[in-house]
C-alpha positions in Angstrom: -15.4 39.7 14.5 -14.9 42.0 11.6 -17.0 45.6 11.8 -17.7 45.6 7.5 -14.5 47.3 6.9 -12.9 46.9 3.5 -9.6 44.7 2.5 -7.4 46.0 0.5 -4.3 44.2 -1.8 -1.8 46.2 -3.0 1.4 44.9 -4.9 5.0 46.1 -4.8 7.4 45.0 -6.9 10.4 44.5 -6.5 11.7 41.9 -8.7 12.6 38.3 -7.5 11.0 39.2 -4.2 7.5 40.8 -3.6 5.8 42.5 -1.7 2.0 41.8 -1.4 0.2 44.7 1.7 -2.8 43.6 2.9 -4.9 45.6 4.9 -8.2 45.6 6.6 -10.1 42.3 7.8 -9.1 38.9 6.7 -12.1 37.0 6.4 -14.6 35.8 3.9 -14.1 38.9 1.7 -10.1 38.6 1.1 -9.9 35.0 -0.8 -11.7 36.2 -4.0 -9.1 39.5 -3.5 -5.7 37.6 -2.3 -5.8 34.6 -4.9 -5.9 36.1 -8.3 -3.3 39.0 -7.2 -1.1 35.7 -6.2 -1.8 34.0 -9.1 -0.9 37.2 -11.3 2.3 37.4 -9.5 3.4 33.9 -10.0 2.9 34.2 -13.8 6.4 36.4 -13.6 8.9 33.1 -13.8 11.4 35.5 -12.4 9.4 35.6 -8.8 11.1 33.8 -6.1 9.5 35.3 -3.0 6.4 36.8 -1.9 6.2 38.5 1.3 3.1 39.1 2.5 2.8 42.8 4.7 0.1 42.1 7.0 1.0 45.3 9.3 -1.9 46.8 8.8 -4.0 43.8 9.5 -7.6 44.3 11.8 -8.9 41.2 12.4 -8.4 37.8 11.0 -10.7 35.0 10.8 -10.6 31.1 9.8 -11.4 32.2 6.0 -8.8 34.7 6.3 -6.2 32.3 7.4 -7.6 29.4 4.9 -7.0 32.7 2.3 -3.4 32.6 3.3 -3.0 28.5 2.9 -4.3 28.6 -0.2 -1.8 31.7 -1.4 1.0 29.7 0.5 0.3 26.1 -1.0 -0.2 28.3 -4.7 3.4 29.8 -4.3 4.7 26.7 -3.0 3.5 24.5 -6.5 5.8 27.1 -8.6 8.5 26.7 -6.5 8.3 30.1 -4.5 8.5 30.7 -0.9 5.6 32.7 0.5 6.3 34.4 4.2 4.3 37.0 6.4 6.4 39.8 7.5 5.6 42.8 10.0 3.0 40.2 11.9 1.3 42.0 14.5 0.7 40.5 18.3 -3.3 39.8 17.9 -2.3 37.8 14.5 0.6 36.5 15.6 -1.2 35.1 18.5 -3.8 33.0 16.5 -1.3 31.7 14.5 0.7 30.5 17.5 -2.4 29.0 18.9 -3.2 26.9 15.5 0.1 26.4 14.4 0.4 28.2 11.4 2.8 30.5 12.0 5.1 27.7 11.4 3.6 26.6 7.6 3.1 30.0 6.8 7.1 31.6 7.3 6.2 34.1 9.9 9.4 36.4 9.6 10.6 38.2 13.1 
């Protein structure tokens, strides 16, 4: 469960890839944060990838991965691929066990 710790959403550009760092707790508190940076970035018709950092990931919970759904099924209606990269083992772990690392592009 998360401890009231803060997400954060930072972007880093990089042209027709980027870079979108989340840390902290994915829960309830990261949809309002994660879906209007993602819709910002799709704006850019030049955007053909987003790769979402989630390194320095805490905890994640069923709103946190519903958060990540939604950014993937958002990229996916403009045409761009959205992937997790730098997936640690507690995260990678839940989404083995529901299936979504599959549907969300988990890079190795």
């Amino acid at each position: 469960m998360g401890t009231g710790s803060s997400t954060a959403v930072v972007v880093l550009d990089g042209g027709p890839v980027v870079e979108i760092l989340l840390e902290g707790d994915l829960d309830l508190a990261v949809s309002p944060l994660l879906a209007p940076v993602v819709r910002q970035v799709l704006v850019d018709p030049l955007v053909r990838s987003i790769e979402l950092d989630v390194a320095l990931v805490a905890f994640c919970d069923s709103s946190g991965l519903s958060a990540l759904l939604n950014a993937r099924n958002r990229a996916a209606e403009k045409g761009v691929s959205l992937r997790l990269v730098r997936v640690g083992a507690r995260l990678e772990r839940l989404l083995a066990a529901t299936g979504l690392g599959r549907v969300l592009g988990v890079a190795g």
